[in-house]
C-alpha positions as a printed NumPy array, in Angstrom:
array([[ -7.557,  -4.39 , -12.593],
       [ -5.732,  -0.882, -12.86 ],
       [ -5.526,  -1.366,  -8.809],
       [ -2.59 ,  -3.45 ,  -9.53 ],
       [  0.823,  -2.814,  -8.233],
       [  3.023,  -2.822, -11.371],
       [  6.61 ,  -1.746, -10.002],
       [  7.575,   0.223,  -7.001],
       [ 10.967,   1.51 ,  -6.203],
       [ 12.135,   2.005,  -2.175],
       [ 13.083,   6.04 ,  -1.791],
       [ 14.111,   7.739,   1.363],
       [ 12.886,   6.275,   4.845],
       [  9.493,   4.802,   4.66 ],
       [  8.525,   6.527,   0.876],
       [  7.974,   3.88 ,  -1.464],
       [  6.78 ,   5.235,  -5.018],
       [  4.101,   2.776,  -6.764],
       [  3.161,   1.932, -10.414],
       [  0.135,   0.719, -10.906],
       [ -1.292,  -1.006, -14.201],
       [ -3.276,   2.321, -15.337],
       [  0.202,   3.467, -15.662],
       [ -0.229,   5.873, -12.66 ],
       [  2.616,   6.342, -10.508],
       [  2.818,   8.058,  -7.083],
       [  4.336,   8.11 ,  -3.335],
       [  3.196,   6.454,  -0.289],
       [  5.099,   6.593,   3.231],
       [  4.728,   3.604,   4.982],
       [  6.085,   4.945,   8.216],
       [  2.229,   5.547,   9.385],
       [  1.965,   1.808,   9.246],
       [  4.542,   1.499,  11.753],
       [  2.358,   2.969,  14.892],
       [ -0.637,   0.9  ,  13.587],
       [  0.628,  -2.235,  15.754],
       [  0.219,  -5.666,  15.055],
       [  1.942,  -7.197,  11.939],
       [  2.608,  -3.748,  10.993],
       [  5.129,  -3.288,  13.806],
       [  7.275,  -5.161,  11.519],
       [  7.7  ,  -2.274,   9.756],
       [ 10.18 ,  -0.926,  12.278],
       [ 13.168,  -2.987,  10.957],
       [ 13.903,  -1.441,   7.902],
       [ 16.059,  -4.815,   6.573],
       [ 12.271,  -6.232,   7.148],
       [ 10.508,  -3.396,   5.337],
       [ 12.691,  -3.115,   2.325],
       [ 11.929,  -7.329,   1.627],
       [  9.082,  -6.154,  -0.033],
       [  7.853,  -7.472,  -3.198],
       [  4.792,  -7.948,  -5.958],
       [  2.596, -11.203,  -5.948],
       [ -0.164, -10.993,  -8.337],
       [ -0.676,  -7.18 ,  -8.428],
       [ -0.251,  -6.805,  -4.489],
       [  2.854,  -5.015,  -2.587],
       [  3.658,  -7.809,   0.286],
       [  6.01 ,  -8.615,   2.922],
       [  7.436, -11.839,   4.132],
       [  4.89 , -13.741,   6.61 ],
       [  1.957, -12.9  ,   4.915],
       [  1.768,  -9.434,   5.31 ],
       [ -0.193,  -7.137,   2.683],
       [ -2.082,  -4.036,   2.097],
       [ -4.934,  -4.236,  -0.685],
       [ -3.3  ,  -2.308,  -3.532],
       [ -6.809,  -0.523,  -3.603],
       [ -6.004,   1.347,  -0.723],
       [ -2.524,   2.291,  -1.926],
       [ -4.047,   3.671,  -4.866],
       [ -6.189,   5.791,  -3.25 ],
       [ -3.311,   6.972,  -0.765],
       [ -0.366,   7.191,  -4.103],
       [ -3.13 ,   9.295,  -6.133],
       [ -5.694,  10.604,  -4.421],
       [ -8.273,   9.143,  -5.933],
       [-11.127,   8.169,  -3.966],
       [-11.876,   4.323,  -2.796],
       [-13.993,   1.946,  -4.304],
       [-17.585,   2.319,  -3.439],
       [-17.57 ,  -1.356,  -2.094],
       [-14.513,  -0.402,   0.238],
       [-17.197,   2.058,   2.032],
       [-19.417,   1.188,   4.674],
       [-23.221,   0.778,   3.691],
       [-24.235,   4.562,   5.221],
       [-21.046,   5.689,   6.393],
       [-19.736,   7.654,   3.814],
       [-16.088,   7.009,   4.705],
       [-14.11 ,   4.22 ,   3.783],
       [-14.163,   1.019,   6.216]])
């Protein structure tokens, strides 16, 4: 699926810029993740963050941690989610 993390490249900080299979490329900073908590909080080591690597189309981190390259799509261009990423009646994405 063009969702599919193809390559990504580690830039300045917490900016990581993503190729997907559509051949779409664009930035996403990760440092947001940081103040999310939980296995995100992982995020503050750096040495941690920049283990990151592709398995099967998905940007992940040692210990099982993952974000659905949907999601980074949507954040690296704009684009808007996938109508089954939405909340029946909500409008927004869940």
């Amino acid at each position: 699926m063009y969702y599919d993390i193809r390559d990504f490249k580690h830039l300045e900080g917490y900016q990581v810029e993503l190729k997907f299979d559509d051949s779409r490329t664009g930035i996403v900073d990760f440092g947001r993740y940081v103040n999310r908590g939980g296995v995100f909080s992982r995020f503050a080591d750096m040495e941690y963050f920049r283990q990151a690597a592709i398995e099967s189309g998905v940007l992940c981190w040692p210990g099982g941690v993952d974000i659905a390259p949907e999601t980074l799509y949507h954040e690296a261009t704009g684009e808007p989610l996938p109508m089954w990423m939405h909340d029946e009646g909500q409008g927004e994405a869940a």
